[in-house]
Backbone bond lengths (Angstrom), bond angles and torsions (degrees), N, CA, C in turn:
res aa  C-N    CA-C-N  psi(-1)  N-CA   C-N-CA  omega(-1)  CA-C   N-CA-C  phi
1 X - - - 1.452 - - 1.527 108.67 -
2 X 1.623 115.35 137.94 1.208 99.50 -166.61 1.695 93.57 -116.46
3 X 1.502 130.89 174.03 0.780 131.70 163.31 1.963 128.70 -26.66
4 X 0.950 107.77 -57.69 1.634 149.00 -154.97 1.800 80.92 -73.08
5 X 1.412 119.92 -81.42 1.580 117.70 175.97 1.662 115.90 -32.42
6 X 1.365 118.28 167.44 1.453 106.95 -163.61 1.743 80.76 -129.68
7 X 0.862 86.38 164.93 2.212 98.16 -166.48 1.552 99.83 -78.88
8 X 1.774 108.54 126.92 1.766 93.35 171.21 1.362 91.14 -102.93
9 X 1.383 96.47 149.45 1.561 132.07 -159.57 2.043 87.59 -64.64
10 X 1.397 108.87 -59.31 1.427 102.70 -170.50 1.852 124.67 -48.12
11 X 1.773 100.51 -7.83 1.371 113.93 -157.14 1.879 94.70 -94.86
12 X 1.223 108.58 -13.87 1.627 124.20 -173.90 1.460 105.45 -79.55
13 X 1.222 112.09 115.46 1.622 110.56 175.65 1.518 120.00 -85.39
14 X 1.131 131.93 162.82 1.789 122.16 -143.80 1.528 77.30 -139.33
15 X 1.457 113.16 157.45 1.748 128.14 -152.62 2.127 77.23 -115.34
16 X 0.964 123.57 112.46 1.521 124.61 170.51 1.701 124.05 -104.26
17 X 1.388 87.34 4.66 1.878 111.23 175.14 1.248 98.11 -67.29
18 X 1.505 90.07 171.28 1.999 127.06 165.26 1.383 89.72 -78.48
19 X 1.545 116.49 112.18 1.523 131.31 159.85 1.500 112.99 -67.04
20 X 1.445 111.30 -11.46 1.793 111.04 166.63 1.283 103.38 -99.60
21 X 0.858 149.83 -11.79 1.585 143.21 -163.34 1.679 99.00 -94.75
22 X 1.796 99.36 -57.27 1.390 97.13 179.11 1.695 127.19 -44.45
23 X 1.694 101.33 -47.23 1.497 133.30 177.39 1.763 87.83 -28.89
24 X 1.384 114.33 -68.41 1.542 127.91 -143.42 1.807 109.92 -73.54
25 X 1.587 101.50 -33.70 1.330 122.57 -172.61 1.884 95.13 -88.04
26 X 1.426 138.14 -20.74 1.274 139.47 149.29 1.432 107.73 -41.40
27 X 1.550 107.12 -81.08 1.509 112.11 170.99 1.654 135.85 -38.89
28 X 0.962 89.87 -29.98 1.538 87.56 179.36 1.604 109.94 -84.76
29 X 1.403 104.87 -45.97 1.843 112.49 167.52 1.371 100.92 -37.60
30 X 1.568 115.69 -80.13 1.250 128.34 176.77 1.640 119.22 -3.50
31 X 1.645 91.01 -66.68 1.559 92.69 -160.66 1.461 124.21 -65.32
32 X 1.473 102.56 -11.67 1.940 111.24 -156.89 1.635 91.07 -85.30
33 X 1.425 114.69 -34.16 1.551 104.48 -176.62 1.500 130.35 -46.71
34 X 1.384 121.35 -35.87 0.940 128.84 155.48 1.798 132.25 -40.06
35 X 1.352 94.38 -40.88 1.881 105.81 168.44 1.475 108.25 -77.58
36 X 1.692 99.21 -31.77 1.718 84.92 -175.29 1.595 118.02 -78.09
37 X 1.639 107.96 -31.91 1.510 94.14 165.25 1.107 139.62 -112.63
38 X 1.657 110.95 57.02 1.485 138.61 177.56 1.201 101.38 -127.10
39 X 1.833 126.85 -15.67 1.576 112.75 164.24 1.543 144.19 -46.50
40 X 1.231 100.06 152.55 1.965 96.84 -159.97 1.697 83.46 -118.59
41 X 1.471 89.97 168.98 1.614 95.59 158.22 1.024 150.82 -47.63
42 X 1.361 84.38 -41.06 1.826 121.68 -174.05 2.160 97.80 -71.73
43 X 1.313 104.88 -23.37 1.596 101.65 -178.34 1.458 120.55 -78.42
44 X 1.249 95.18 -20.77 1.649 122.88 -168.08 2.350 90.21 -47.48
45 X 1.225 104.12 142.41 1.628 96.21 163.95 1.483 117.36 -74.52
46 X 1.567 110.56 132.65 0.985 124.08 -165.48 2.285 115.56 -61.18
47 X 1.132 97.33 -11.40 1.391 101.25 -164.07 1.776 93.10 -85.19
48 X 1.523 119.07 -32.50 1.648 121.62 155.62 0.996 148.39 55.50
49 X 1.359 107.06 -37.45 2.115 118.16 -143.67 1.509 131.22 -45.24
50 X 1.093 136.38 124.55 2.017 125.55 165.31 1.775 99.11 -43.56
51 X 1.140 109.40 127.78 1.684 128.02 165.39 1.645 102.72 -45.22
52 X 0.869 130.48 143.09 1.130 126.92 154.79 1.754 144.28 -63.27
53 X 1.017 122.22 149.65 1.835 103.27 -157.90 1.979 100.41 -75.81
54 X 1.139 124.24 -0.41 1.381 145.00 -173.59 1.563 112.96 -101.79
55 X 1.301 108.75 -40.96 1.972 106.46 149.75 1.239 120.71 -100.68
56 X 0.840 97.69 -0.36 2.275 89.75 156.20 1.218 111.67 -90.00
57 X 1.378 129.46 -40.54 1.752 138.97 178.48 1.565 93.79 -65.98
58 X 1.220 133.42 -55.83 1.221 120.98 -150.67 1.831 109.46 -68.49
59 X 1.531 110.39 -29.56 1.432 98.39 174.08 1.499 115.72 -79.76
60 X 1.563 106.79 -1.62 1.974 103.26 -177.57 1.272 100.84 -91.25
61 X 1.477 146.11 78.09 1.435 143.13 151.23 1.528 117.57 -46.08
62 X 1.503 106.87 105.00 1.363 97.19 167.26 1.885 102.77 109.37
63 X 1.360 102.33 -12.04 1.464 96.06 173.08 1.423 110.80 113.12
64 X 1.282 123.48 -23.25 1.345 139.09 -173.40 1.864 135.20 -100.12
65 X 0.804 113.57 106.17 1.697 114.30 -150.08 2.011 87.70 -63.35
């Protein structure tokens, strides 16, 4: 659809949910973002590890990831 075309109404999808349920499931999404981009390193789980440069090569056969 390009600008210039005018929107057909039948092409518009209609929200047929609980407008309170959604409301609550917004909020809760909402709130965690804040923890996620205030994380440090130090939050990261400790069990963690960098892959090794020997299992990353081994699934690229041929040179190609």
């Amino acid at each position: 659809m390009s600008d210039k075309d005018p929107v057909d109404p039948a092409e518009v999808p209609v929200f047929t949910g609980d407008l309170v349920e959604l409301d609550k499931q917004v909020k809760a999404i909402s709130s965690g973002g804040a923890a996620v981009f205030s994380a440090k390193a130090g939050d990261v789980h400790s069990s963690s590890r960098p892959a090794s440069a020997g299992a990353i090569c081994d699934g690229a056969k041929g040179g190609a990831f």
